[in-house]
C-alpha positions in Angstrom: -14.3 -50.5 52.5 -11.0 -48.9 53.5 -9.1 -51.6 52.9 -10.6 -52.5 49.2 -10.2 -48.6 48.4 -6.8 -48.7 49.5 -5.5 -51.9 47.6 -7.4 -50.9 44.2 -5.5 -47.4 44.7 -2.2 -49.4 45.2 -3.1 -51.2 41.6 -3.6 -48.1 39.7 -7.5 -49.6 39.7 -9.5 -46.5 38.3 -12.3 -45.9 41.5 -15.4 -44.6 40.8 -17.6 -43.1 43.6 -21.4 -42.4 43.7 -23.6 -39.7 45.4 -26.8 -38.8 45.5 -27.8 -35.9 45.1 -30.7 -33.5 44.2 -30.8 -29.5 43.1 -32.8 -27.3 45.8 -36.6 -27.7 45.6 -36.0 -31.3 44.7 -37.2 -30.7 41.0 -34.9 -32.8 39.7 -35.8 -35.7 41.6 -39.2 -36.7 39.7 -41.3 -39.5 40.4 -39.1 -40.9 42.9 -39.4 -38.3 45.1 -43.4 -38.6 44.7 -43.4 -41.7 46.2 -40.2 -41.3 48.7 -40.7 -38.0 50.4 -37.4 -39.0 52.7 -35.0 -38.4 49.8 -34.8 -34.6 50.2 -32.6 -35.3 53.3 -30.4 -35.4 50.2 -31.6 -32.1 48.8 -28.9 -29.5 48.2 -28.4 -27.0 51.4 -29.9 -29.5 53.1 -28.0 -29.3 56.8 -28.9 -33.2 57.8 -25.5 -34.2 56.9 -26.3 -37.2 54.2 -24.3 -35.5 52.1 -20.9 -35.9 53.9 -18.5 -38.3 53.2 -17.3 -40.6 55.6 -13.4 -40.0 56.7 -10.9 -42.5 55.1 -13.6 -42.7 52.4 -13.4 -39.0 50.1 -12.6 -39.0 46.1 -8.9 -38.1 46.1 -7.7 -36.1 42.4 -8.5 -38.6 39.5 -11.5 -40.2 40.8 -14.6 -40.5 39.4 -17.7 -39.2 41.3 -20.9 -39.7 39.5 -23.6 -37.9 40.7 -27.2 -40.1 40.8 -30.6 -39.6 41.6 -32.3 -43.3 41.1 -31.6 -46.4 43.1 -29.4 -47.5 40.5 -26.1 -45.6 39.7 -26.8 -47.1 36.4 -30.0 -45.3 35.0 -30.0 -41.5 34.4 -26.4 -41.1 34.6 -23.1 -41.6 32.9 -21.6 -44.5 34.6 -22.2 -46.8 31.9 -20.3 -44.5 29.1 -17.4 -43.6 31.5 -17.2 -47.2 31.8 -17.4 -48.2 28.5 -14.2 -45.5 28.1 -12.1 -46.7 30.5 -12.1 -50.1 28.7 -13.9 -51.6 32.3 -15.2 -55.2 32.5 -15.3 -55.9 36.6 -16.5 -53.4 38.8 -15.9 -54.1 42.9 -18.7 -52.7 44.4 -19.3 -51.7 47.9 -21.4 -49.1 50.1 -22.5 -47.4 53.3 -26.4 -48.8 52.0 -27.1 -51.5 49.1 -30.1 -53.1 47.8 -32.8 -50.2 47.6 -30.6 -48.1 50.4 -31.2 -50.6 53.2 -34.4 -52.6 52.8 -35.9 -53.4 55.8 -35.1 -56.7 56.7 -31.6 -58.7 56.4 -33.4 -61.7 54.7 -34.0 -59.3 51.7 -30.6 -58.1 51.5 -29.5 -61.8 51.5 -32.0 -62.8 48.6 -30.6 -59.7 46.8 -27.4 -61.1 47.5 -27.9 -64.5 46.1 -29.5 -63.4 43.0 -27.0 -60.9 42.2 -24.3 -64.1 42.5 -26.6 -67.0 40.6 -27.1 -64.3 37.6 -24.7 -61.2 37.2 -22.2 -60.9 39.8 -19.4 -63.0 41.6 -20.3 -62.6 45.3 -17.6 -62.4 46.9 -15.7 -62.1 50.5 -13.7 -58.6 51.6 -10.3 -60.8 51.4 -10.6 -62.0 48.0 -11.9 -58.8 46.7 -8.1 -57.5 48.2 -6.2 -60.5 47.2 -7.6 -60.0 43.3 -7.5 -56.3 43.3 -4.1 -56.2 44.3 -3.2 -58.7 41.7 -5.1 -56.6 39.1 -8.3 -58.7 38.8 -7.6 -60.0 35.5 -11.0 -62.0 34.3 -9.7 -65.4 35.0 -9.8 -64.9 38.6 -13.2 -64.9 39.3 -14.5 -67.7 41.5 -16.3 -69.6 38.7 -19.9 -68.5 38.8 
């Protein structure tokens, strides 16, 4: 992730980060947090350290850092309109967890792989992700999917 942060910084590629987070007492964490007790590890003041970013990987002035509190960093927060703004059309996307914040198996993350790239995504390795970022990832890039 260091090096796809680093070449899309080189670009002048606008990088959005996402965190989760919840107020203290967790009241803003709803039905979610009914059913998945294990999120208030998240929980503001809350001295587990899940809230710390990793080094080499912190929002440096002019990033975007979207706070979320669903599994997607698409509902219930404003990632869609800031992109919409910015005139954005590719998003790289890449993580410390993925696919439901680490499903249990490595056969599920695959499937969720493989759908994401048969339906909405191109799926694609670390190098090429590099190679087209540094060259501005115009749309006629992509791998053909």
């Amino acid at each position: 992730m260091k090096r796809l942060l680093a070449a899309a910084r080189e670009s002048s590629i606008p990088v959005i980060w996402t965190q989760v987070y919840y107020r203290k007492g967790m009241r803003d964490a709803g039905l979610f947090y009914a059913k998945s007790k294990q999120l208030a590890v998240w929980e503001e003041g809350n001295d587990r350290g899940y809230d710390a970013l990793m080094p080499g990987l912190e929002p440096k002035e002019g990033d975007e850092v979207v706070s979320k509190r669903h599994p997607s960093a698409f509902f219930g927060t404003e990632l869609a309109s800031t992109l919409h703004l910015m005139n954005v059309d590719t998003l790289v996307i890449c993580g410390v967890v993925g696919s439901a914040c680490g499903d249990r198996s490595p056969a599920i993350h695959e499937a969720n792989i493989f759908d994401m790239d048969g339906k909405m995504a191109d799926v694609v390795s670390e190098e090429e992700a590099i190679k087209h970022l540094k060259a501005g990832w115009s749309g006629s890039q992509t791998n053909g999917h």
